[in-house]
C-alpha positions, -999 to +999 in steps of 0.1 A: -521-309+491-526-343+481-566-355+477-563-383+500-547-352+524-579-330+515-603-356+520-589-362+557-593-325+564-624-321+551-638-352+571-620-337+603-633-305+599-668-314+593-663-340+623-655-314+647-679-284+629-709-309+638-695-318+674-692-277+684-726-272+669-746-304+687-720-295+720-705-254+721-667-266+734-641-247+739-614-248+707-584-234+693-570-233+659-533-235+657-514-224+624-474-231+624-442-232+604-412-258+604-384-241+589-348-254+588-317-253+570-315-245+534-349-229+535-370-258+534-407-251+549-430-273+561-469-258+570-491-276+602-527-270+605-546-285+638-577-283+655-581-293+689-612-287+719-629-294+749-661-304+754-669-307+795-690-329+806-693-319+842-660-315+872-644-347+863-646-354+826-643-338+793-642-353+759-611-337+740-607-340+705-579-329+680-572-331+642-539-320+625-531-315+585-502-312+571-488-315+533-485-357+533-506-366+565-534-359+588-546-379+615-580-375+642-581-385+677-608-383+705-599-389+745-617-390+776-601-369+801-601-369+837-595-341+867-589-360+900-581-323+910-588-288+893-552-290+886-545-319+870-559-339+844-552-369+825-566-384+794-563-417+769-576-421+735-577-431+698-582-420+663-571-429+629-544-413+605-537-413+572-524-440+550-531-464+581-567-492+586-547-490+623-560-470+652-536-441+664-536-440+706-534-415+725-526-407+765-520-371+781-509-356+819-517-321+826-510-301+857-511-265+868-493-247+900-500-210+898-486-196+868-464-226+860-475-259+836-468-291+829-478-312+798-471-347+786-485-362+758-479-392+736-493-409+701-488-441+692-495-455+659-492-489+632-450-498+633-423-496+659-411-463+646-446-447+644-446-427+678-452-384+686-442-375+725-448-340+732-432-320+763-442-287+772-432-270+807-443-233+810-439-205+829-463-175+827-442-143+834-468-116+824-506-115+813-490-116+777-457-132+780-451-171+785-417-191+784-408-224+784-391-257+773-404-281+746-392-317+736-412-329+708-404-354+682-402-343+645-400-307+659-368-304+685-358-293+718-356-257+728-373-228+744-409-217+733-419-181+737-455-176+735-469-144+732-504-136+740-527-108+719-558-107+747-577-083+723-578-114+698-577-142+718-546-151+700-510-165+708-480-157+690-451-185+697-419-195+683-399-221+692-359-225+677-352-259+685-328-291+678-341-317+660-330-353+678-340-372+652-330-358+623-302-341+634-302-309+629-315-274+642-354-259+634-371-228+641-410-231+642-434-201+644-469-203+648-503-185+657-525-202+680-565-189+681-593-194+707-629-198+686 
């Protein structure tokens, strides 16, 4: 880890240390794995939670680390319904003096979800969507489809630990950009 990387996690993680201490919010600590051909590895770290601020809006924040780049974004999110939300923000990442945005739709129909997400950063090229639909089959057993850029298309499995507040998910998928296949695996924690 590079010390202009360390310095970003440090700042994020103090960032959002202060904001659950001044405002208890609701968190979760992801951990993941990109592995593809060859055996080359790649390890995630991100941080994202909810602070509500009454029916309607919530302030969400999220951070992410990885070996050559971090970035932190804040958005405002708002529930027309108890089912759906949606949410628009900004942050910084690293290497950049431009602002990263962000913008998000969420909805819920009994066990099934739907989320869409995209990042925009400095350059034409410098863009994240995200694309989750899930499908909860069990108390502890979720499956879905996930389009996400630098990761792939391709089922995600998620399986929940309720004792630990933990998910277990993998996700083999096919890189668009980069053409070729992946398989991430990854641990997902509620604190």
């Amino acid at each position: 880890m590079t010390k202009d990387v360390r310095d970003v996690f440090l700042k994020l993680l103090l960032c959002f240390s202060l904001l659950n201490i001044a405002a208890p919010a609701h968190a979760q600590l992801e951990i993941y794995g990109k592995f593809k051909a060859k055996g080359a590895f790649e390890s995630v770290i991100d941080y994202n939670g909810t602070k509500v601020i009454n029916d309607k809006f919530s302030i969400i924040y999220f951070g992410l680390i990885r070996k050559t780049w971090g970035q932190a974004l804040i958005s405002l999110s708002y529930s027309p319904t108890k089912s759906t939300s949606i949410s628009a923000g900004m942050g910084m990442e690293h290497g950049s003096n431009s602002p990263r945005y962000t913008a998000s739709f969420f909805t819920k129909s009994d066990h099934t979800t739907l989320l869409v997400l995209g990042e925009l950063g400095s350059g034409k090229s410098n863009y994240l969507y995200k694309m989750n639909l899930f499908h909860q089959y069990t108390d502890q057993f979720t499956l879905g489809a996930t389009a996400w850029r630098y990761h792939g298309l391709g089922p995600n499995f998620r399986w929940l630990l309720p004792q630990l507040q933990t998910t277990i998910w993998a996700l083999p998928a096919y890189d668009l950009d980069a053409k070729y296949g992946r398989f991430m695996l990854g641990v997902s924690l509620k604190i």
